[in-house]
Structure formats: structure tokens, C-alpha cells
N, CA, C and O atoms as a GROMACS GRO file, in nm:
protein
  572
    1UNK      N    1   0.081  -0.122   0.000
    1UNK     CA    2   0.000   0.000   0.000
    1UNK      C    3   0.085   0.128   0.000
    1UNK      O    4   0.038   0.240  -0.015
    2UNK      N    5   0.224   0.098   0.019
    2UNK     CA    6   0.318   0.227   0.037
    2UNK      C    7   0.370   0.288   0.131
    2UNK      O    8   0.466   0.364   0.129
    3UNK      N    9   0.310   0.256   0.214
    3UNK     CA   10   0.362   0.212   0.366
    3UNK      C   11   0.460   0.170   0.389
    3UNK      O   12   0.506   0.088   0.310
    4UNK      N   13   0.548   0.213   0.528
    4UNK     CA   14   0.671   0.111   0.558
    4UNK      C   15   0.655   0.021   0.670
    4UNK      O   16   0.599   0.074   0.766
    5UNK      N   17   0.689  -0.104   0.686
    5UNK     CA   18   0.616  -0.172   0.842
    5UNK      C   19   0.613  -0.057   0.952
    5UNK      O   20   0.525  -0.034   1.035
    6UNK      N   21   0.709  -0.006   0.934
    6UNK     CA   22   0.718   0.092   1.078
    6UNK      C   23   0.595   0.161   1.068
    6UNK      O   24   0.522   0.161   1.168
    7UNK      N   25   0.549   0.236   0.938
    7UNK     CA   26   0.448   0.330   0.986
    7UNK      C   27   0.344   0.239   1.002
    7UNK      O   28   0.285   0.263   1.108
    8UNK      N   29   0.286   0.125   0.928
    8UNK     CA   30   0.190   0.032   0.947
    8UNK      C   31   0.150   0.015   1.094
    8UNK      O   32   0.032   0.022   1.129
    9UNK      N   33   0.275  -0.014   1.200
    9UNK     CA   34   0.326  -0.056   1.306
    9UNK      C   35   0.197  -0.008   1.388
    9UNK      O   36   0.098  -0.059   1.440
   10UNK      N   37   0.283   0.188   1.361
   10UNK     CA   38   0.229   0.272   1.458
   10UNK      C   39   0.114   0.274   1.434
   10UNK      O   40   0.050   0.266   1.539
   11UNK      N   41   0.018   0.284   1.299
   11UNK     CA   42  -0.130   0.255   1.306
   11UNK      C   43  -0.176   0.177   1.358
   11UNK      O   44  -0.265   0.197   1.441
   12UNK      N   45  -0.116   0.017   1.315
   12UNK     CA   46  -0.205  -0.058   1.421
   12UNK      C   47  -0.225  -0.036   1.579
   12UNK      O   48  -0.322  -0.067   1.648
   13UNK      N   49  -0.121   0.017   1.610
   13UNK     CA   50  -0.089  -0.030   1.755
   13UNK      C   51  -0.179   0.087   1.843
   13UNK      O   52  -0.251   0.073   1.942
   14UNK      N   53  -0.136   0.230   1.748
   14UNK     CA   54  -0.221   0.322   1.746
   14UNK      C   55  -0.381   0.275   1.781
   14UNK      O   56  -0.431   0.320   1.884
   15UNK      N   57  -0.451   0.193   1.704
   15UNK     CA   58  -0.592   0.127   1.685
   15UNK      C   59  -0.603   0.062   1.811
   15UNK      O   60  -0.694   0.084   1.891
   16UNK      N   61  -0.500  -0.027   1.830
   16UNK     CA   62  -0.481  -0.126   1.900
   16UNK      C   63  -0.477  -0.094   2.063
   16UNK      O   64  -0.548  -0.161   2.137
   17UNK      N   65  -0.393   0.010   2.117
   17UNK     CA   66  -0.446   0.114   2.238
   17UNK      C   67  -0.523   0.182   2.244
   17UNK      O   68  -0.531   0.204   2.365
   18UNK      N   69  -0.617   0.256   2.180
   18UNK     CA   70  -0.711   0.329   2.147
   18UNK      C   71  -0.801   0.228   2.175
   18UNK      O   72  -0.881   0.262   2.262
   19UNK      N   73  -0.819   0.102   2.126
   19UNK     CA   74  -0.948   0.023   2.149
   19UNK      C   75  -1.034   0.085   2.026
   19UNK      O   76  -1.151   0.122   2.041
   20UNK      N   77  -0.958   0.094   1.898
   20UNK     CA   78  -1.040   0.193   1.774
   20UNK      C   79  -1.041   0.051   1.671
   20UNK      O   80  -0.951  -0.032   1.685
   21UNK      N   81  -1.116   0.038   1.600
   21UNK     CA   82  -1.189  -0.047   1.502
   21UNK      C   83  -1.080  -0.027   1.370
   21UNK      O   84  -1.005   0.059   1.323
   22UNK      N   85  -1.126  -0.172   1.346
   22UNK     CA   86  -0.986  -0.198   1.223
   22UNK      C   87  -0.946  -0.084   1.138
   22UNK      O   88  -0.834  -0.053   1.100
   23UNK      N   89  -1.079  -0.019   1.113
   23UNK     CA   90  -1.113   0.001   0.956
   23UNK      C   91  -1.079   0.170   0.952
   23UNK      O   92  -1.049   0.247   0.861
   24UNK      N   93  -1.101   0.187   1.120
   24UNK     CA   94  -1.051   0.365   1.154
   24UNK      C   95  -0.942   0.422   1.099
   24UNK      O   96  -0.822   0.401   1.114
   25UNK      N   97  -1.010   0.504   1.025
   25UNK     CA   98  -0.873   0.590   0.927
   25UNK      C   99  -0.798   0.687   1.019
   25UNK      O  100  -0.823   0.772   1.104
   26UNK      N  101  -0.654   0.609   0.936
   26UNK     CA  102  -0.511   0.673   1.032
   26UNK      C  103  -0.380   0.653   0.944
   26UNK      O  104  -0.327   0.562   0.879
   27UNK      N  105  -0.364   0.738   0.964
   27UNK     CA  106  -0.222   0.746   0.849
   27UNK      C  107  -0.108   0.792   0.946
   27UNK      O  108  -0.131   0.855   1.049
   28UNK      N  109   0.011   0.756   0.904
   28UNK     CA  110   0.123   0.816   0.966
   28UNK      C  111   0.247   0.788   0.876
   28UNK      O  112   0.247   0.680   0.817
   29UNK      N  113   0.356   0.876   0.857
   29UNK     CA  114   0.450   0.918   0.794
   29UNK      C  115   0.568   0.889   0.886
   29UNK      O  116   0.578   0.947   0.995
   30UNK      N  117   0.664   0.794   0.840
   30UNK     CA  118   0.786   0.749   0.930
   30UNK      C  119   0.913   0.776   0.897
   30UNK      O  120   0.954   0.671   0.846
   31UNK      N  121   0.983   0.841   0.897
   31UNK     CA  122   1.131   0.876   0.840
   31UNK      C  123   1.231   0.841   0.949
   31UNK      O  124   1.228   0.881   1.066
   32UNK      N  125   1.321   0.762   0.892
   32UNK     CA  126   1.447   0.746   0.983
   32UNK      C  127   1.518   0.860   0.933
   32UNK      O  128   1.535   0.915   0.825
   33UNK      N  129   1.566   0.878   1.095
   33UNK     CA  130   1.660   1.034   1.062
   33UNK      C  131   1.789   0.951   1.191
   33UNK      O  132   1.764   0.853   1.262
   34UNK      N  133   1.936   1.039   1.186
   34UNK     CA  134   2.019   0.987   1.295
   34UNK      C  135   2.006   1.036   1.400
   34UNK      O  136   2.054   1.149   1.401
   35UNK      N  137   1.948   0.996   1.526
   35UNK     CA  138   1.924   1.049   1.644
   35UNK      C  139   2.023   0.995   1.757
   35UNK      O  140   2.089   0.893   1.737
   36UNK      N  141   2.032   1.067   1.879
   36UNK     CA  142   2.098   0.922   1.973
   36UNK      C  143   2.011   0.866   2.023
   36UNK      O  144   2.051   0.750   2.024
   37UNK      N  145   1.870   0.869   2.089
   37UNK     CA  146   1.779   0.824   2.104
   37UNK      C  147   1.670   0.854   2.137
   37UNK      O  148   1.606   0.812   2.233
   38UNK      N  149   1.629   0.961   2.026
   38UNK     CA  150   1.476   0.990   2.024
   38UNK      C  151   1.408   0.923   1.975
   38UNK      O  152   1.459   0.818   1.936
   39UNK      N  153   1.284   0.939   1.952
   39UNK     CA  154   1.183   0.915   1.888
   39UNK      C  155   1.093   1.056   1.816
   39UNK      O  156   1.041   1.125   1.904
   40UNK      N  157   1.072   1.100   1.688
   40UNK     CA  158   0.959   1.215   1.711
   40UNK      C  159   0.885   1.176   1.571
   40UNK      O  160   0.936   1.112   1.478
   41UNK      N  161   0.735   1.236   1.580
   41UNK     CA  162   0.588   1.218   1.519
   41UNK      C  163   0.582   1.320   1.498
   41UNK      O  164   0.654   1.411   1.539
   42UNK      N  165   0.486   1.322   1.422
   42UNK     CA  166   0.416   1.505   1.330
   42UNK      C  167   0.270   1.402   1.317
   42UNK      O  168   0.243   1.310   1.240
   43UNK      N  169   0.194   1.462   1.429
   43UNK     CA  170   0.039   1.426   1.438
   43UNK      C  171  -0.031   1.477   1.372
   43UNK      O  172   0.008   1.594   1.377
   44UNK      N  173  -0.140   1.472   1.288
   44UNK     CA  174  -0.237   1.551   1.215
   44UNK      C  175  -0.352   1.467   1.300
   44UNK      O  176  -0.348   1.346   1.321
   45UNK      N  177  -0.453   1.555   1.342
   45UNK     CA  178  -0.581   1.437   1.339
   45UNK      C  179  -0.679   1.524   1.308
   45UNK      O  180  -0.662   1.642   1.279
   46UNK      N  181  -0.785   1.462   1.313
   46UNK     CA  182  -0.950   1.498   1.241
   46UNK      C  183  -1.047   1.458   1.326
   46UNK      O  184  -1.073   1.340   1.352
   47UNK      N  185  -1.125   1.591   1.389
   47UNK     CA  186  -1.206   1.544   1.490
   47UNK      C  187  -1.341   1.563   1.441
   47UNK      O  188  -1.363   1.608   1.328
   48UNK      N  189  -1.460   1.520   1.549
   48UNK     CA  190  -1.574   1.526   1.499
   48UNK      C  191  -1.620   1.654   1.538
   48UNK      O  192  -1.702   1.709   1.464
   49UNK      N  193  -1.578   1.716   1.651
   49UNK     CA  194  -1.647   1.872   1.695
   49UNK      C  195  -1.498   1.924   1.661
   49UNK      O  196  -1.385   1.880   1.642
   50UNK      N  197  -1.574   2.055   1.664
   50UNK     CA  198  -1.438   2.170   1.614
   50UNK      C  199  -1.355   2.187   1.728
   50UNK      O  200  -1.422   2.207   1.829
   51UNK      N  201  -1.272   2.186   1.741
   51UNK     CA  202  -1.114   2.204   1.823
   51UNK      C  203  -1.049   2.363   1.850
   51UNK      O  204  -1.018   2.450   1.768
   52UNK      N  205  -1.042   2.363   2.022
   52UNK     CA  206  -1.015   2.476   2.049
   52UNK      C  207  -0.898   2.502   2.084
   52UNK      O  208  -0.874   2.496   2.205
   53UNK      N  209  -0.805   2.532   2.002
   53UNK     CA  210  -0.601   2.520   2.018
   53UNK      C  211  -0.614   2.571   2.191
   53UNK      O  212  -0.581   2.477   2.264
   54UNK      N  213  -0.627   2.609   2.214
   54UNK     CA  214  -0.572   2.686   2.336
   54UNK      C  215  -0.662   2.586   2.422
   54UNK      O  216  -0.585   2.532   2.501
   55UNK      N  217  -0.799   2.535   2.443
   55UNK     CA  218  -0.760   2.420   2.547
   55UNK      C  219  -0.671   2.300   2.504
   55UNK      O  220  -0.600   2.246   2.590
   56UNK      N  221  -0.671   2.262   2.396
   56UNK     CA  222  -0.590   2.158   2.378
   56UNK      C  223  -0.450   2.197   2.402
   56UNK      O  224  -0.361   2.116   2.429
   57UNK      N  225  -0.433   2.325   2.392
   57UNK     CA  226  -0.257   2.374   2.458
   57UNK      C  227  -0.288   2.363   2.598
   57UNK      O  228  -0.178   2.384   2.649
   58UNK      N  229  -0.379   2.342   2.703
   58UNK     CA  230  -0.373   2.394   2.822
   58UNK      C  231  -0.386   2.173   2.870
   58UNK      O  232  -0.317   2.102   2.943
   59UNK      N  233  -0.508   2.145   2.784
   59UNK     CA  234  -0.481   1.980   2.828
   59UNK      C  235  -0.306   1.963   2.803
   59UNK      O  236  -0.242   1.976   2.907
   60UNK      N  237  -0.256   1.947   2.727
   60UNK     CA  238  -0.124   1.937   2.733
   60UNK      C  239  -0.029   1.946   2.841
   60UNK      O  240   0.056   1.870   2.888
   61UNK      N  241  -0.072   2.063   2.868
   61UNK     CA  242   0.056   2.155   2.992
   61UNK      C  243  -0.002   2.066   3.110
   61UNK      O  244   0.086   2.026   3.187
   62UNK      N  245  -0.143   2.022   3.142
   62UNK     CA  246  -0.174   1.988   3.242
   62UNK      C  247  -0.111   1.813   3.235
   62UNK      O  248  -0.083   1.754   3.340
   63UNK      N  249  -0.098   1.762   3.129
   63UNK     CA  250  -0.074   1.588   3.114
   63UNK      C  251  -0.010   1.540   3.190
   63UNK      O  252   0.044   1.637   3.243
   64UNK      N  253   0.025   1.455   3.235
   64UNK     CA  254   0.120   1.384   3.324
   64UNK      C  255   0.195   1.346   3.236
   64UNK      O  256   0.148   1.295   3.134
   65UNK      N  257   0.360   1.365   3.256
   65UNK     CA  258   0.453   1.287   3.096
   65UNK      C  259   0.479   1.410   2.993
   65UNK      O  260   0.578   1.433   2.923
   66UNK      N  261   0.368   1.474   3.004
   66UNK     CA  262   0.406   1.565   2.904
   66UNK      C  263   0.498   1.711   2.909
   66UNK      O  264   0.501   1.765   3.020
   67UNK      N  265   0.559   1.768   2.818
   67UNK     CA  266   0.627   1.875   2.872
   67UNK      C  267   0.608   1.965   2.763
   67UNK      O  268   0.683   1.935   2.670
   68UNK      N  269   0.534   2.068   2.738
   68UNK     CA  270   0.473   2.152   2.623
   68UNK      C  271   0.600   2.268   2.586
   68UNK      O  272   0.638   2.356   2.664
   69UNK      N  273   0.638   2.250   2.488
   69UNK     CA  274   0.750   2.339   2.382
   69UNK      C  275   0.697   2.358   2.283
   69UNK      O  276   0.684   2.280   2.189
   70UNK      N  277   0.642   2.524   2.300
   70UNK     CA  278   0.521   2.551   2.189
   70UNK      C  279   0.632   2.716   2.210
   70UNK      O  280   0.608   2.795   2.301
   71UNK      N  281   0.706   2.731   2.144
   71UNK     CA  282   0.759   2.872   2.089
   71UNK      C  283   0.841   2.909   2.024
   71UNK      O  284   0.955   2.943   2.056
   72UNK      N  285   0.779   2.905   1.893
   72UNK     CA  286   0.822   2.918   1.757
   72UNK      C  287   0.882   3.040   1.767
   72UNK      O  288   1.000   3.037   1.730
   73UNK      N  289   0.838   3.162   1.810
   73UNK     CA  290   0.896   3.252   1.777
   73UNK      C  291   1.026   3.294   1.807
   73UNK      O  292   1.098   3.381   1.757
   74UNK      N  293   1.044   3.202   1.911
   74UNK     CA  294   1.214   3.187   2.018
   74UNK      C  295   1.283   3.058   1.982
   74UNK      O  296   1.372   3.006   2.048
   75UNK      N  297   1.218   3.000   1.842
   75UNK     CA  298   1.275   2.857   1.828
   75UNK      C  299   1.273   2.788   1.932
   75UNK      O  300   1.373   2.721   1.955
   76UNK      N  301   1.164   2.782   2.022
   76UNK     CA  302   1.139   2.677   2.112
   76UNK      C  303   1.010   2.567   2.073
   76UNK      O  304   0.890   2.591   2.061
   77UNK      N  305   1.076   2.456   2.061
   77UNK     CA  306   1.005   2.345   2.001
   77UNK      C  307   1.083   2.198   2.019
   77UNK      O  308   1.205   2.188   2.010
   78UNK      N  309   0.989   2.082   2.046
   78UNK     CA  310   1.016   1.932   2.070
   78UNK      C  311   1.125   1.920   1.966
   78UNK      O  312   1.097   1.936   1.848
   79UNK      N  313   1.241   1.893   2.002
   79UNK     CA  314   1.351   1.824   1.928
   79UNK      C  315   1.413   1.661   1.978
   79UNK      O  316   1.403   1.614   2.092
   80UNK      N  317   1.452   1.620   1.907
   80UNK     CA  318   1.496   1.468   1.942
   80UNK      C  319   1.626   1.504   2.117
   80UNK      O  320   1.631   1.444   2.224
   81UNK      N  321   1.715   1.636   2.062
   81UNK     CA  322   1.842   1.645   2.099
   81UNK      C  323   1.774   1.673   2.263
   81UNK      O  324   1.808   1.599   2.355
   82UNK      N  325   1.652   1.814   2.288
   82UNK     CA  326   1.637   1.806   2.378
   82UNK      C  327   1.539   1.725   2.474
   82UNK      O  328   1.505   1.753   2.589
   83UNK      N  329   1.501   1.613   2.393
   83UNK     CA  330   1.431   1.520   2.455
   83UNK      C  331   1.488   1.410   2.506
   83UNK      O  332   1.450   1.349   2.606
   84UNK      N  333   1.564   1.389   2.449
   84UNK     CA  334   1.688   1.287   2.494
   84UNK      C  335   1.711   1.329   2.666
   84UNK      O  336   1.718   1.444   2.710
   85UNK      N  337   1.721   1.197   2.747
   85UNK     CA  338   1.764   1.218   2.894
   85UNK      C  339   1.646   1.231   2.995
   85UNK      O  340   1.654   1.206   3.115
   86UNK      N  341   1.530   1.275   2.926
   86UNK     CA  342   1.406   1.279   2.988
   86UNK      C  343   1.270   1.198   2.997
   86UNK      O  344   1.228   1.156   2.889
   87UNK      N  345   1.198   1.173   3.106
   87UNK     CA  346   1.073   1.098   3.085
   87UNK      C  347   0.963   1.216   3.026
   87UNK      O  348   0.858   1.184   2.971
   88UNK      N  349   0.987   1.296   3.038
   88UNK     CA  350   0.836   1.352   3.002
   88UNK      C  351   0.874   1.353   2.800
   88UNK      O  352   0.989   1.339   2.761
   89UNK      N  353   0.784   1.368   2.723
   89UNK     CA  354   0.720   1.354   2.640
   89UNK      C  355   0.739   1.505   2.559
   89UNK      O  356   0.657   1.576   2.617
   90UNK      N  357   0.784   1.563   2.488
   90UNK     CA  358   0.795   1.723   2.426
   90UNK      C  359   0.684   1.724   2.352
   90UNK      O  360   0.683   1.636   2.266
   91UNK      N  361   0.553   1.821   2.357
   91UNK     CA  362   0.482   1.837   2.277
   91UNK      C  363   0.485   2.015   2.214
   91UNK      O  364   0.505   2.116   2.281
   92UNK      N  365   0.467   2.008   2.120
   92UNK     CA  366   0.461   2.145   2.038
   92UNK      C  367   0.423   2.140   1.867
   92UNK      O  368   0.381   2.051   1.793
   93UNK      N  369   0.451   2.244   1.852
   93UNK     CA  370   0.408   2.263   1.696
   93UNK      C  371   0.268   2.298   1.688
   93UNK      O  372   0.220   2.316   1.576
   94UNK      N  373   0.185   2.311   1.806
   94UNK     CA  374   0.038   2.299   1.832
   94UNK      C  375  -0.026   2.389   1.733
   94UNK      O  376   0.017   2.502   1.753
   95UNK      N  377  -0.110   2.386   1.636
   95UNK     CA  378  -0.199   2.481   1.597
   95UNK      C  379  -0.302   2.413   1.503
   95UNK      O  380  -0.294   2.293   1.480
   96UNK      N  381  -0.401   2.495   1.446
   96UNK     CA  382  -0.529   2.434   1.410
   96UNK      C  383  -0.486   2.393   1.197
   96UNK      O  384  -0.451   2.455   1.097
   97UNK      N  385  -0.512   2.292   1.226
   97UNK     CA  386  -0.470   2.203   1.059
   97UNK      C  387  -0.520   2.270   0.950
   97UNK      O  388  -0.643   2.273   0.947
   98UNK      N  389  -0.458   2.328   0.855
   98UNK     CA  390  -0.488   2.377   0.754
   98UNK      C  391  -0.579   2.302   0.657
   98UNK      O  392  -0.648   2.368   0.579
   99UNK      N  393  -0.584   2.142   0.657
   99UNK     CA  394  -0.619   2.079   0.539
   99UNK      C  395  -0.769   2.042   0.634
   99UNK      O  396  -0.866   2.025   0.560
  100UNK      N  397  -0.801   2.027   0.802
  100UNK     CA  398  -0.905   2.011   0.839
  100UNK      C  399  -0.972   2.087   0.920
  100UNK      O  400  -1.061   2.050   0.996
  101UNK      N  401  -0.897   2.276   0.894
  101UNK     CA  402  -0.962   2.378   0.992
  101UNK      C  403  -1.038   2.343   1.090
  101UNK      O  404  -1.003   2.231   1.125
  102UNK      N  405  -1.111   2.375   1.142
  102UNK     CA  406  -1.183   2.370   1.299
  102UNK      C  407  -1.149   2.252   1.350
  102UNK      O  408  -1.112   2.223   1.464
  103UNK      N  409  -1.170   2.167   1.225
  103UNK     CA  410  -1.222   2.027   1.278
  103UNK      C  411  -1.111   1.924   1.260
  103UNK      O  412  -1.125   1.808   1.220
  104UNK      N  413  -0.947   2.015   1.310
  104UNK     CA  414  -0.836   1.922   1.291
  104UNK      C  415  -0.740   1.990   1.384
  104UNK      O  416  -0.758   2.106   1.420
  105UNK      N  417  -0.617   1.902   1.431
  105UNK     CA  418  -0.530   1.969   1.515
  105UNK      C  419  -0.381   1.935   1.451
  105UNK      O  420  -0.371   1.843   1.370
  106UNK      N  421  -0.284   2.002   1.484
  106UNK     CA  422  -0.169   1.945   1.404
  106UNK      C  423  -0.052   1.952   1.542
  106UNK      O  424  -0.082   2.034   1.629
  107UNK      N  425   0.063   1.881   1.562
  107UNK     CA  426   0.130   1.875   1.645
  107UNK      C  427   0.266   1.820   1.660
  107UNK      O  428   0.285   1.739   1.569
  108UNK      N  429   0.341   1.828   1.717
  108UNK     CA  430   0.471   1.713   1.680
  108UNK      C  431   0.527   1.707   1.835
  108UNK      O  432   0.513   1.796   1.918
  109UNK      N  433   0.606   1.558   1.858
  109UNK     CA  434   0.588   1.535   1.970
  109UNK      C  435   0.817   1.480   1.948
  109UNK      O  436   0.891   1.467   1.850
  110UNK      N  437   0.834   1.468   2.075
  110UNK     CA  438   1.002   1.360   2.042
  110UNK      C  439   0.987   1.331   2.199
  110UNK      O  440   0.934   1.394   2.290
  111UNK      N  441   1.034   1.246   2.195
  111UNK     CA  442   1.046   1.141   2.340
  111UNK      C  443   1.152   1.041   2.351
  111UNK      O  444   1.168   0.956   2.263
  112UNK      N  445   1.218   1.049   2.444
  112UNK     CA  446   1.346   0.976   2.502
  112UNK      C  447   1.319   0.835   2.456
  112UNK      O  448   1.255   0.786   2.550
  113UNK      N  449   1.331   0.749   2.368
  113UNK     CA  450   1.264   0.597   2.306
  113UNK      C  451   1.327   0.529   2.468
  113UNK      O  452   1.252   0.438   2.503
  114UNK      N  453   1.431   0.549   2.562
  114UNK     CA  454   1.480   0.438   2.657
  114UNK      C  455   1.377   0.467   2.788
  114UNK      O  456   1.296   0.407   2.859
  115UNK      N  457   1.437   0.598   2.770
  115UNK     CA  458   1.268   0.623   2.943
  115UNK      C  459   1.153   0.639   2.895
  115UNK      O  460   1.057   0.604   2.964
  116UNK      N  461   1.132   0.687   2.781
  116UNK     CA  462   0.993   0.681   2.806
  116UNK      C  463   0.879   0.586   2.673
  116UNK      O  464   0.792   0.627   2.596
  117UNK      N  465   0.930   0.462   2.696
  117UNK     CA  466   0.895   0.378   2.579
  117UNK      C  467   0.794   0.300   2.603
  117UNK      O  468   0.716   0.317   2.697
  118UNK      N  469   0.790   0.234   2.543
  118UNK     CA  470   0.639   0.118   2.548
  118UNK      C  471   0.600   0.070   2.670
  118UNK      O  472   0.501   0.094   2.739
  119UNK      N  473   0.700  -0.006   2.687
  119UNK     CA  474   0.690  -0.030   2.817
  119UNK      C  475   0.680   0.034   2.927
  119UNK      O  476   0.603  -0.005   3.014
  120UNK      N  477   0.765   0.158   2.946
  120UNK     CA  478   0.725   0.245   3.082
  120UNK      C  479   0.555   0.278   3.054
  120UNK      O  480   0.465   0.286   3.138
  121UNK      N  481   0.549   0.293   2.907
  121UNK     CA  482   0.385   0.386   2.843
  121UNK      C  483   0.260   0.278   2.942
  121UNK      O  484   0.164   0.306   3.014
  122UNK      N  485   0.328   0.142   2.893
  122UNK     CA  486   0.184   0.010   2.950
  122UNK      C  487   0.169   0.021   3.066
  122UNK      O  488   0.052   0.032   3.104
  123UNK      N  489   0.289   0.024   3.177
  123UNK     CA  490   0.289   0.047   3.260
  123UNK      C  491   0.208   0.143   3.366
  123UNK      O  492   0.150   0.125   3.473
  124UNK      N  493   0.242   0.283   3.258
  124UNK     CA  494   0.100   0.401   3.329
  124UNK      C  495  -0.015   0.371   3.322
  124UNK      O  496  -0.095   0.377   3.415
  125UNK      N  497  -0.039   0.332   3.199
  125UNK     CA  498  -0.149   0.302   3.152
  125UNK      C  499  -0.235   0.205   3.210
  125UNK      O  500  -0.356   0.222   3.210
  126UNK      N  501  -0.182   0.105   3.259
  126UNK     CA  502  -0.224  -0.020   3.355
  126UNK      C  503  -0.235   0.087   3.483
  126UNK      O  504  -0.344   0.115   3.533
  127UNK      N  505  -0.148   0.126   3.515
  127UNK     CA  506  -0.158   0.201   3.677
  127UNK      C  507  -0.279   0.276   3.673
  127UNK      O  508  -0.366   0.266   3.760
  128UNK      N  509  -0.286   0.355   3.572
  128UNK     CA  510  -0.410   0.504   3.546
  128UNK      C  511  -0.539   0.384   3.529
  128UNK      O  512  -0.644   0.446   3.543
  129UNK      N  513  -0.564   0.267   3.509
  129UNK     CA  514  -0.669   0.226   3.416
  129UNK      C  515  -0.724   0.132   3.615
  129UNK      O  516  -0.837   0.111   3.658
  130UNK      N  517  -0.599   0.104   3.676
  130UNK     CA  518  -0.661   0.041   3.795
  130UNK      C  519  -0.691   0.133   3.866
  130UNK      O  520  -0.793   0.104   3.929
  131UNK      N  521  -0.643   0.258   3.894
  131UNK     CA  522  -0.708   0.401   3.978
  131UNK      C  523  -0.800   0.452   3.924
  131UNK      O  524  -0.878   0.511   3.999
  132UNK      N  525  -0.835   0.452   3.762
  132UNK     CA  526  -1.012   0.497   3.748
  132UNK      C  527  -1.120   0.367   3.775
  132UNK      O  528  -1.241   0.368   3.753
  133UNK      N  529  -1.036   0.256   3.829
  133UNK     CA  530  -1.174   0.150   3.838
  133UNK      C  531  -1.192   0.117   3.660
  133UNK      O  532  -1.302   0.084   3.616
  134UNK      N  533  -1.090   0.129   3.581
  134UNK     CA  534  -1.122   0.068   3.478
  134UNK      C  535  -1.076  -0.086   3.426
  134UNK      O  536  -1.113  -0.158   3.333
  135UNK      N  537  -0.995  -0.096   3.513
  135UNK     CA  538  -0.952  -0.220   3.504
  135UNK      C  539  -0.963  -0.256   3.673
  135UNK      O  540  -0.986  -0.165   3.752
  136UNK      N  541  -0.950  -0.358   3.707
  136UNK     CA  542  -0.918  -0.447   3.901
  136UNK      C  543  -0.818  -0.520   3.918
  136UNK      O  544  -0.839  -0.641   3.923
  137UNK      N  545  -0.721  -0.486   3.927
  137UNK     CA  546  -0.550  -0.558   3.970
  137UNK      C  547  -0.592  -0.718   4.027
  137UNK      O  548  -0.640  -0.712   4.141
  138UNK      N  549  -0.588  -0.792   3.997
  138UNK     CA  550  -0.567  -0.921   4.083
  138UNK      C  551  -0.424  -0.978   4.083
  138UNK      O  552  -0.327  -0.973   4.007
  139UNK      N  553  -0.458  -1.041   4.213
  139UNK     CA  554  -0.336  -1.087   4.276
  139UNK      C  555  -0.215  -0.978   4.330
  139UNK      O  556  -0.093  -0.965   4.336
  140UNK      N  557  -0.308  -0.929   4.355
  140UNK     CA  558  -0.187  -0.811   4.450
  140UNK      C  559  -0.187  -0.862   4.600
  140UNK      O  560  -0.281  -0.877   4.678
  141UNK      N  561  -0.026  -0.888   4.620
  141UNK     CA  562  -0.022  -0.906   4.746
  141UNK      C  563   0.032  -0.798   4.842
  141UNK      O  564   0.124  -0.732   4.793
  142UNK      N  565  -0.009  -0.760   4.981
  142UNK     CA  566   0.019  -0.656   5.025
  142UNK      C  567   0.144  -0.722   5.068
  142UNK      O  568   0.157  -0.844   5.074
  143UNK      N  569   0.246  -0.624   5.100
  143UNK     CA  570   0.378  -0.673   5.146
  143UNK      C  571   0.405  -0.622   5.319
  143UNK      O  572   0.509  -0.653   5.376
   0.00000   0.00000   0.00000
């Protein structure tokens, strides 16, 4: 289809945490570049209600993990170099999508691939999912 496994990867898996249906349209663009060990994305998405940049800049700042580098005008923005060494997550580039105005957001993200990778990610995610009562831990023994 033109795809490289890698970007395939991130869609499925994308689908696949989301709990989103096979067929949910998602595209993503993968370029190997030489990093020492980042990771970074250029998000586009497409929502169903129109999108208000500035709460979605303020959910951000509030995220757990996340660390918002939104200032273009000072060349401050998510880079591989200064994401490297850190758990939190660089988000920036934030503004409203040209190709899906209201009803799109655009963004780019770089993250430390050793601290803050899949595994640390399942990890929260399991933790956050047994503190909303969305999941029930069994077999926890108290120590």
C-alpha cells in the first residue's frame, strides 16, 4: 500500500491502544533520521467537533509525561536532541490544521525511546486504568 512496516506498526498499535476499530482511518509518515535516542511524530488528526487550540494547549501543559515546547517565535520546540535524557514527552508545533480547519489539530511530539517507551507507556497506563476502576489488579499481594 506504500507504507513502511514501521508506519503500518504505529497505526495498528495506534488502533490497537485506542481500542479503535480496524477500519478507523489513520495514516502516519515514518522517516528514519540519525538520532541518539529519540523518537519524534508530526500528528495531524481529524475530529468530529471543532477544536479549540488553546484548550488543547492547556490539556497538554496539564498531562502527566508531558512537557509543552510551543515557541516558535524563540525557536522553542520538541527536538529529538532536547528530549533525549528525559521521561516527560515534548509536545509542540500545536496549531489548528490547515487541510481540516476547525475540525483538525496538528502537532509534533520527540520522546526519550529508553525512558519513556512502550513499556514504561503500558505500565501508566495499567496504573491510570486500575485508579479509574477501569480495570481491578488481581493478585496483589500486600507486602
Amino acid at each position: 500500500n506504500g507504507y513502511t512496516k514501521g508506519e503500518m506498526k504505529v497505526t495498528w498499535e495506534t488502533r490497537k491502544i485506542c481500542s479503535l476499530p480496524d477500519d478507523f482511518p489513520l495514516s502516519c509518515s515514518a522517516v528514519r533520521i540519525p538520532t541518539y535516542r529519540a523518537h519524534s511524530e508530526s500528528i495531524v488528526i481529524e475530529t468530529e467537533l471543532p477544536v479549540d487550540v488553546d484548550a488543547a494547549r492547556q490539556a497538554l501543559e496539564e498531562a502527566p509525561g508531558v512537557k509543552l515546547v510551543d515557541d516558535t517565535a524563540n525557536d522553542k520546540y520538541p527536538m529529538p536532541l532536547t528530549a533525549t535524557g528525559q521521561e516527560d514527552v515534548e509536545v509542540g508545533r500545536l496549531r489548528k490544521s490547515l487541510v481540516f480547519g476547525d475540525y483538525g489539530l496538528e502537532f509534533f511530539v520527540s520522546g526519550d525511546q529508553l525512558l519513556r517507551g512502550a513499556a514504561l507507556n503500558a505500565v501508566l497506563v495499567a496504573e491510570a486504568m486500575i485508579e479509574n476502576e477501569s480495570i481491578v489488579a488481581k493478585g496483589i499481594v500486600n507486602a
